[in-house]
KEKEDO-679755 format. One line per field, with one value per residue (C-alpha): residue in one letter; x, y, z. Coordinates in steps of 0.05 Angstrom, whole numbers, plus 5000, padded with zeros to 4 digits. Example, Ala and Ser with C-alpha at 12.3 -4.5 7.8 and 13.67 -1.06 7.14 Angstrom:
res	[a, s]
east	[5246, 5273]
north	[4910, 4979]
up	[5156, 5143]
This chain:
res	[x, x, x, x, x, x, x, x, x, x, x, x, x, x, x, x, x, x, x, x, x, x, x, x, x, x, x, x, x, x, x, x, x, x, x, x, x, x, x, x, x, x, x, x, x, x, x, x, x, x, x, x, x, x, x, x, x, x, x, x, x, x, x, x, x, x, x, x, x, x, x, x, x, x, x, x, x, x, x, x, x, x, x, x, x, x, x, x, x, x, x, x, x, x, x, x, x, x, x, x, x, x, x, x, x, x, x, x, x, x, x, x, x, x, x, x, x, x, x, x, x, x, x, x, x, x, x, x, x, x, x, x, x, x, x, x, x, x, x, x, x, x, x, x, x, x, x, x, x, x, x, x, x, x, x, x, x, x, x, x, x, x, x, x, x, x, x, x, x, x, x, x, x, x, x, x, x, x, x, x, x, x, x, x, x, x, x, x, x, x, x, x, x, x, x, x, x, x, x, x, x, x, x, x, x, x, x, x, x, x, x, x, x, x, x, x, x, x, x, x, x, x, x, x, x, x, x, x, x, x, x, x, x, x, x, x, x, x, x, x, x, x, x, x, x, x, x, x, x, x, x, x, x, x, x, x, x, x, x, x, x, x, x, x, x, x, x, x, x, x, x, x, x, x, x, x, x, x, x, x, x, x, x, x, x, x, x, x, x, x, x, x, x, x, x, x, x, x, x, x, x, x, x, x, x, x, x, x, x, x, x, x, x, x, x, x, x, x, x, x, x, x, x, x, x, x, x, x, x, x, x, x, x, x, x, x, x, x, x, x, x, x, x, x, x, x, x, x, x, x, x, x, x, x, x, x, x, x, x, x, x, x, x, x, x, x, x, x, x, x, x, x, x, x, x, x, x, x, x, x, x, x, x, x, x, x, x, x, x, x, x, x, x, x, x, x, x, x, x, x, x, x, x, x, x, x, x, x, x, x, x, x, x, x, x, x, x, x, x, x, x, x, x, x, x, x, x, x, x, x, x, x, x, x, x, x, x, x, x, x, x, x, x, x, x, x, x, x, x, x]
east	[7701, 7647, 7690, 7653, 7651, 7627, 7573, 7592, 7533, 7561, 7638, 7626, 7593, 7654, 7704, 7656, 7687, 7626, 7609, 7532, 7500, 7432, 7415, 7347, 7349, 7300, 7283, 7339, 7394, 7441, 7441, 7438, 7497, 7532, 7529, 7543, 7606, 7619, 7616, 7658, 7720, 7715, 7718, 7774, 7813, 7802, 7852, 7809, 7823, 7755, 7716, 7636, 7597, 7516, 7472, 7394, 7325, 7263, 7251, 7305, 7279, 7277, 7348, 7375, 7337, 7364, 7432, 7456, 7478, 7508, 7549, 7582, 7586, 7631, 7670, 7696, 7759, 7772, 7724, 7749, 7683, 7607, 7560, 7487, 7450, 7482, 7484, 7550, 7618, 7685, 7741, 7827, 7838, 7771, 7724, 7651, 7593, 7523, 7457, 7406, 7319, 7293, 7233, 7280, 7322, 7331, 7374, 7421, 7425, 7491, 7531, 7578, 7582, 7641, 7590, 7517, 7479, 7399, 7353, 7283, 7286, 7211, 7186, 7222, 7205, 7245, 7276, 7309, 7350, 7344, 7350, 7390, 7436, 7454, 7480, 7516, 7554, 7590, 7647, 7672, 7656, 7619, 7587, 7516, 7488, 7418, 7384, 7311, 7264, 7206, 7138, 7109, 7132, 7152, 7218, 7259, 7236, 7259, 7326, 7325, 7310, 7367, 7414, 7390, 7404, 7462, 7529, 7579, 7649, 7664, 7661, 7607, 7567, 7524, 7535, 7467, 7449, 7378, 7372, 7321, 7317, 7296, 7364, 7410, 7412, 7419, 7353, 7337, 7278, 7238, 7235, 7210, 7165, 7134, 7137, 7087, 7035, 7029, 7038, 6991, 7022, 7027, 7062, 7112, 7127, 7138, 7186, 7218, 7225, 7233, 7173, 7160, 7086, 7054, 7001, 7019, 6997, 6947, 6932, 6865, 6854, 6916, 6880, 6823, 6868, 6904, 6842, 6829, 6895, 6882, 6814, 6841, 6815, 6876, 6919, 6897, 6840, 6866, 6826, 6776, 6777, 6708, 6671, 6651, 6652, 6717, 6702, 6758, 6755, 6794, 6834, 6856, 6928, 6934, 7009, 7024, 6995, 6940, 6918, 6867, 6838, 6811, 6747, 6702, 6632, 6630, 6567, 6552, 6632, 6683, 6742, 6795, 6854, 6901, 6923, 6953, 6989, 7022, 7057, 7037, 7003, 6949, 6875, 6890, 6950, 6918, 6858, 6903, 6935, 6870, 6855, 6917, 6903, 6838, 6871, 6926, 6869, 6809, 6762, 6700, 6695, 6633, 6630, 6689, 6686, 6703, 6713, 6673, 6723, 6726, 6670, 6714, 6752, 6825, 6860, 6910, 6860, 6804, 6757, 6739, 6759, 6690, 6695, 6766, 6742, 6676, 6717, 6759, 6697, 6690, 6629, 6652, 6610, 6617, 6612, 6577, 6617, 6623, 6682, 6745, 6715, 6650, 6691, 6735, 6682, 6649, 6718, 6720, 6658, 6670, 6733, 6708, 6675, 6725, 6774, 6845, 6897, 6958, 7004, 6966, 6950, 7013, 7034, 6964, 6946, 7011, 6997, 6927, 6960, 7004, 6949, 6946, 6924, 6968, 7014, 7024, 7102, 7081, 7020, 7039, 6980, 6945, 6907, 6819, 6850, 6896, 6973, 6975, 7036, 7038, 6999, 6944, 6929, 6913, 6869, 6831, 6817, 6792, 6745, 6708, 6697, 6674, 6610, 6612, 6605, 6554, 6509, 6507, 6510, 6509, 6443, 6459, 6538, 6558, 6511, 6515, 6478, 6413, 6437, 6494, 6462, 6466, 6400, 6383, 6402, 6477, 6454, 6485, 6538, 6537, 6516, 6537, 6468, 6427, 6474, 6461, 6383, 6391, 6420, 6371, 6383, 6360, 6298, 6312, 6276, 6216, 6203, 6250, 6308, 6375]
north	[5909, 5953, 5980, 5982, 6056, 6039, 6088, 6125, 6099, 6020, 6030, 6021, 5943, 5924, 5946, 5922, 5863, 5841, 5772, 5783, 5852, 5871, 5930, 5955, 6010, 6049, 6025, 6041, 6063, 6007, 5952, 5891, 5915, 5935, 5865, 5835, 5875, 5853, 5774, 5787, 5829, 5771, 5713, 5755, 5765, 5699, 5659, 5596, 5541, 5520, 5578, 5586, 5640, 5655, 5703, 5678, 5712, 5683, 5664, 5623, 5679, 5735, 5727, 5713, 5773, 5821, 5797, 5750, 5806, 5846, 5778, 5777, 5851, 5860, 5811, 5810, 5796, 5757, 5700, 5644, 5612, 5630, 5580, 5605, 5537, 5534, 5619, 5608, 5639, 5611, 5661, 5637, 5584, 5550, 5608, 5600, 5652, 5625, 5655, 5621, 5618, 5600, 5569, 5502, 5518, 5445, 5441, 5478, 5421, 5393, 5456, 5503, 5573, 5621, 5672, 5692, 5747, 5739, 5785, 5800, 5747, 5766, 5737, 5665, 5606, 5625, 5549, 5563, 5603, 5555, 5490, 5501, 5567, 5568, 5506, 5508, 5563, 5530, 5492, 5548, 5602, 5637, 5709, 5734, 5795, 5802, 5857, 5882, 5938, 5935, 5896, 5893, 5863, 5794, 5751, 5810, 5860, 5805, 5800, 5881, 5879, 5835, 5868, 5941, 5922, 5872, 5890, 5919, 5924, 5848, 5789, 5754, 5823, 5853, 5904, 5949, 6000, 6026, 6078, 6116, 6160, 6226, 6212, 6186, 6240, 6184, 6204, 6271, 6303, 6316, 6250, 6234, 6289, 6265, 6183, 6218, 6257, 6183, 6128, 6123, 6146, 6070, 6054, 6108, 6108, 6036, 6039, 6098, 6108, 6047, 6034, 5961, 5993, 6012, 5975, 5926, 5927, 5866, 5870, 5850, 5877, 5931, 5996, 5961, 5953, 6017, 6052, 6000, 6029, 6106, 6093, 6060, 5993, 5963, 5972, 5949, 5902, 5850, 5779, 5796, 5727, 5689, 5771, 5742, 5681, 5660, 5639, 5620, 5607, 5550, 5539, 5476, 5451, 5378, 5379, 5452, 5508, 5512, 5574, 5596, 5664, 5688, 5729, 5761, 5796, 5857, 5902, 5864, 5871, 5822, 5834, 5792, 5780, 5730, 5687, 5620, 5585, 5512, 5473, 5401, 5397, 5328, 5356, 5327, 5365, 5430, 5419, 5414, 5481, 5505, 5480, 5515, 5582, 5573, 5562, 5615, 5660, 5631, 5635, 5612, 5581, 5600, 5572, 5537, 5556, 5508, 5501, 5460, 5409, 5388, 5334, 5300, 5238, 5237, 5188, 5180, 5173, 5143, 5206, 5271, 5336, 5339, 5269, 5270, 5336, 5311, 5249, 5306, 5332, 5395, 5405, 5448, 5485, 5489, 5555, 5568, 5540, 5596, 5622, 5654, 5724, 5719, 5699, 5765, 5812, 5789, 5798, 5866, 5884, 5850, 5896, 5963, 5946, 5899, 5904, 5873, 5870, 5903, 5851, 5789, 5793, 5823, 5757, 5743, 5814, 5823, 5759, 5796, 5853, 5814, 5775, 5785, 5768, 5722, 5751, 5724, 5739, 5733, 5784, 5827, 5831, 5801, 5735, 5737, 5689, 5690, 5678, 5614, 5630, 5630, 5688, 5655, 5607, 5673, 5705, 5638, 5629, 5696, 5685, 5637, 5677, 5729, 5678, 5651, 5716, 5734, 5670, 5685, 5764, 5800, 5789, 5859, 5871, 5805, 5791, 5716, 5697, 5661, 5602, 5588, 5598, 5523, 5488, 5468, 5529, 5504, 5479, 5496, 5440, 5388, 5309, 5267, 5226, 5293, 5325, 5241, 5250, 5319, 5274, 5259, 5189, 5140, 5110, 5024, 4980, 4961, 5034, 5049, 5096, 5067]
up	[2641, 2682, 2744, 2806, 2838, 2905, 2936, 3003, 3046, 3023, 3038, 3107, 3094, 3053, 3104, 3161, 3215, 3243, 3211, 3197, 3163, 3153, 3097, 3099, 3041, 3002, 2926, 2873, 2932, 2896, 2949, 2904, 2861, 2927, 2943, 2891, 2887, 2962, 2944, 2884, 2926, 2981, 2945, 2902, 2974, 3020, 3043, 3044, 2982, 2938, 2971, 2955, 2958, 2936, 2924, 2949, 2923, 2943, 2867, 2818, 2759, 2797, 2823, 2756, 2735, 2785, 2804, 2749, 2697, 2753, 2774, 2695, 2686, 2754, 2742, 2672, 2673, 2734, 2717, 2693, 2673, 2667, 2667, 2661, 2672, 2744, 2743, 2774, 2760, 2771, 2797, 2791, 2853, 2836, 2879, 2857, 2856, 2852, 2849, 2880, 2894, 2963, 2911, 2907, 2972, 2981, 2919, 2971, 3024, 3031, 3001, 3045, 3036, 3061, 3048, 3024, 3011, 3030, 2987, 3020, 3077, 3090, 3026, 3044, 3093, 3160, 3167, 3093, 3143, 3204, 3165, 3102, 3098, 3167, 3172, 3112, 3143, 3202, 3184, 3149, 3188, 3129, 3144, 3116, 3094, 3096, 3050, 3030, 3027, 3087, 3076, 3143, 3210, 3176, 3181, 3152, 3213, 3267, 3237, 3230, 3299, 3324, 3278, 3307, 3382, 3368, 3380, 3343, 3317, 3335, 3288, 3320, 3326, 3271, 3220, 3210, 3158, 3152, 3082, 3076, 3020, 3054, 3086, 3030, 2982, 2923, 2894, 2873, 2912, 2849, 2837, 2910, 2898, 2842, 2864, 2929, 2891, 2847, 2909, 2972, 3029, 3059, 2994, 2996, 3069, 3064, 2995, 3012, 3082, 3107, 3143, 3171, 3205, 3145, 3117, 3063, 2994, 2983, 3059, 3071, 3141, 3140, 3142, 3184, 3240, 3234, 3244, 3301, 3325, 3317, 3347, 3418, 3400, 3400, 3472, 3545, 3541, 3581, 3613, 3655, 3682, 3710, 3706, 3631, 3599, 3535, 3483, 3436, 3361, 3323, 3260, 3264, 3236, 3223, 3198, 3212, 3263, 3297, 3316, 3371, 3391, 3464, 3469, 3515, 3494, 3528, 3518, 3461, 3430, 3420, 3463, 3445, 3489, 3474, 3420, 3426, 3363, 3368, 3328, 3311, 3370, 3377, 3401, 3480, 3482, 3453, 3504, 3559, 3541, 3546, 3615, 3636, 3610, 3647, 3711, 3699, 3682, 3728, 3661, 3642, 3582, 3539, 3464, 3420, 3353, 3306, 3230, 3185, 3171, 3246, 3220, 3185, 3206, 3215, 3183, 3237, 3300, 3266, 3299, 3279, 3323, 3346, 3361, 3400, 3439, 3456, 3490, 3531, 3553, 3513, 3467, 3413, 3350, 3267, 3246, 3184, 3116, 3070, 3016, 3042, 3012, 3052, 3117, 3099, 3093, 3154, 3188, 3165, 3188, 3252, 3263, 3269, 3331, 3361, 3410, 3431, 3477, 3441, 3488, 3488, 3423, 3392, 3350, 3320, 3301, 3262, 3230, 3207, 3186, 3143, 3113, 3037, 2968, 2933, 2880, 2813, 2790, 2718, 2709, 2754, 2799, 2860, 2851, 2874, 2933, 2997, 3005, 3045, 3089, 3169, 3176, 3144, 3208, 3256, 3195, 3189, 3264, 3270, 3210, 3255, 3298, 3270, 3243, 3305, 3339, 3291, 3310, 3378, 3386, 3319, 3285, 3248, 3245, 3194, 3138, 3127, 3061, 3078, 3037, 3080, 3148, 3180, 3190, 3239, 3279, 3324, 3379, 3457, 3440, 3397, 3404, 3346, 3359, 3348, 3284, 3259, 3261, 3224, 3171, 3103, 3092, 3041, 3045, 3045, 3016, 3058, 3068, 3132, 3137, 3126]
C-alpha cells in the first residue's frame, strides 16, 4: 500500500470549504496525484449512501494513462474491487471512483457525481461542462475541482478567471491556487535552469510560470500578433463611422458559428474594428444584425466578403447565400478559393500591417491567437492541417479577408498564385445572370449552348 504524503502547497485544497476549486500549477508540481488523493479521502469520509465520484481528461487513454495507476496505487487496501474495463474502483459502502474522457462525454449522460475532478478544461468542449457534468452535479450537491497547466486564453482561463475574483471561504465560493514553479520551490532551480536554456521562452513561461498570454505552441498567428501587440497595432482603433467605408468579411456557419469581421482601409491598411460571432443564426437574421450595427455605428458599408461555398445551394432554403442575400438587398463577393495554407500565409502577411481595436475585437483576436495545428496523440507531433475547434470560425473569416483585401487594395502585400486568381476579375457585386454567362456550357445538338 503506497501512503499518500500530501505536499504543503495541496493541504490547503483538501481541507478547503468552498464547493468548487480551480488549480492552475506548473508541470510535475504533483496536482493529478493530489487529486486523486482528494477523491479517494472524500468518497472514504461522506456521509451520503452509493456515492460517485470521477476523474475527467479530455482523452479516455490519456486519463487512464495519467490517473488510472495512481487511482489503484492510493488505494490499496480500501478497495473493494478494480475493474479496469470501466477504470472504476469500488470503496466499502458501495463508493465508486471512475476515470473518465470528455472524447465519449456522452457515455456520462444520466450519471450523478458527488464529486469530479476536470483535468485541462481548455482542451474539452465547454457544454461537456454546461450540458453533461454540471448537471449531473445537482441533486447531490456534488463539488468540482478544476485543474491544468495554461495554453492560452481558452475555457480553462475563463474558469481561472471566475475562480480568481470569486469569493471565498463559503461553500458556494471558490477555492483558487495558481503554482508557479519560480514560486513553489518543488523543483530544483537547476533543473529550471536547464529546462530554459532548452525551451523557447513562450514555452517555458507558459509551462512553468503559468502564463495564459504566451503564445501557444502550434499557433499559427501567435507571435504575429504579439509583435502586432509590441508594435501598437493592436489598442484604440475604434469605428470611424460614415469618414470610410466597412467592409466586413464572412465565414459562414450552417449548423454552428458564423463569424464576421469589421474593416476600414485606412491609407491603404486594414483597420479592423469589431467582430461579431452568432450562433445558428439564418442569413435574414444575420443581415439584420448588420443593419443594426450600421445604425448604432452610422457606417457605410463597402464590400462583403464571402467564401466560396456561398454558391452553393442550401438544402434547407432551396438558395444559395448569395442567392438569400441578394433577395435582402445586399450584393456580396467570393473571394478567391485556395488551400487553408495559402489563406494562412496570406493572413500572415496581411498582419504586419494591420490594425485592431484591442476592445472591439478582443473575442476574435484571442480566437486567432488560439488558432493551431492539429495534434496527433499517437506520433507525437502536429498534423500539415488546422484544429477545427471554435477558434477556427474567427481564423477562417479573417482569411477572407485578407484575399479580399488583397483584390481590392494589396496588389503587392498577399501573393495569390496566378492559378487561383478568379477569372473573370469579381465584379462591383455580383448578378447571378452575369456569373451564369461566365459559365462554359455544353454545346447541344444543333450547335447552340445548352
Amino acid at each position: 500500500m503506497t501512503k499518500y504524503v500530501e505536499r504543503s502547497h495541496f493541504a490547503p485544497l483538501h481541507s478547503r470549504v468552498e464547493r468548487w476549486a480551480l488549480i492552475v500549477a506548473h508541470r510535475r508540481a504533483g496536482k493529478t496525484v493530489a487529486c486523486i488523493n482528494e477523491l479517494i479521502g472524500r468518497a472514504l469520509h461522506t456521509p451520503k449512501s452509493n456515492a460517485r465520484f470521477a476523474y475527467l481528461a479530455p482523452y479516455r487513454e490519456q486519463a487512464k494513462r495519467v490517473a488510472w495507476d495512481y487511482l489503484l496505487r492510493y488505494s490499496e487496501g480500501m478497495r473493494v474491487h478494480a475493474s479496469i474495463a470501466d477504470l472504476t474502483i469500488t470503496l466499502h459502502g458501495d463508493k465508486k471512483i471512475s476515470i473518465h474522457g470528455a472524447d465519449n462525454a456522452d457515455n456520462l449522460r444520466g450519471q450523478y457525481f458527488d464529486g469530479i475532478v476536470i483535468d485541462e478544461p481548455g482542451n474539452m468542449k465547454p457544454s461537456e461542462f454546461t450540458e453533461i457534468i454540471r448537471p449531473a452535479l445537482s441533486d447531490r450537491e456534488g463539488w468540482a475541482v478544476f485543474i491544468g497547466t495554461p495554453n492560452g486564453k481558452n475555457e480553462f482561463w475563463d474558469y481561472n478567471e471566475l475562480a480568481r475574483k470569486a469569493p471565498k471561504g463559503i461553500y458556494d465560493g471558490w477555492f483558487y491556487l495558481n503554482l508557479k514553479a519560480s514560486q513553489s520551490g518543488i523543483l530544483p532551480q537547476k533543473e529550471l535552469d536547464d529546462a530554459a536554456t532548452i525551451m523557447s521562452e513562450d514555452e517555458y513561461a507558459q509551462e512553468y510560470e503559468n502564463d495564459f498570454g504566451a503564445a501557444i505552441r502550434g499557433s499559427y498567428y501567435g507571435n504575429e500578433l504579439k509583435r502586432s501587440e509590441a508594435e501598437g497595432r493592436i489598442g484604440d482603433f475604434p469605428c470611424l463611422g460614415a469618414e470610410l467605408l466597412t467592409h466586413t468579411c464572412w465565414d459562414l456557419g450552417y449548423t454552428d458559428d458564423t463569424a464576421i469581421w469589421f474593416f476600414h482601409v485606412q491609407q491603404n491598411r486594414p483597420r479592423f474594428f469589431d467582430y461579431l460571432e452568432v450562433t445558428q443564426h439564418s442569413i435574414p437574421e444575420i443581415v439584420t444584425l448588420l443593419h443594426e450595427k450600421r445604425d448604432f455605428y452610422g457606417l457605410r458599408y463597402g464590400q462583403y466578403y464571402l467564401p466560396h461555398d456561398a454558391r452553393a445551394k442550401s438544402l434547407q432554403t432551396g438558395r444559395s447565400i448569395m442567392e438569400q442575400m441578394l433577395a435582402l438587398g445586399v450584393r456580396a463577393r467570393i473571394s478567391p478559393e485556395m488551400s487553408v495554407q495559402d489563406g494562412v500565409q496570406a493572413v500572415r502577411k496581411m498582419l504586419p500591417i494591420a490594425d485592431f481595436d484591442a476592445a472591439g475585437c478582443d473575442k476574435g483576436l484571442e480566437h486567432l491567437r488560439q488558432y493551431q495545428r492539429e495534434w496527433d496523440e499517437a506520433r507525437q507531433v502536429f498534423r500539415p492541417r488546422p484544429l477545427h475547434d471554435k477558434t477556427s470560425h474567427a481564423a477562417d473569416s479573417i482569411r477572407i479577408g485578407a484575399l479580399g483585401y488583397q483584390e481590392d487594395y494589396g496588389p503587392a502585400k498577399v501573393y495569390i498564385p496566378e492559378k487561383l486568381r478568379p477569372k473573370p476579375k469579381i465584379s462591383d457585386g455580383v448578378q447571378l445572370n452575369k456569373l451564369w454567362d461566365t459559365v462554359k456550357r455544353p454545346v447541344g445538338r444543333w450547335g447552340t449552348r445548352i
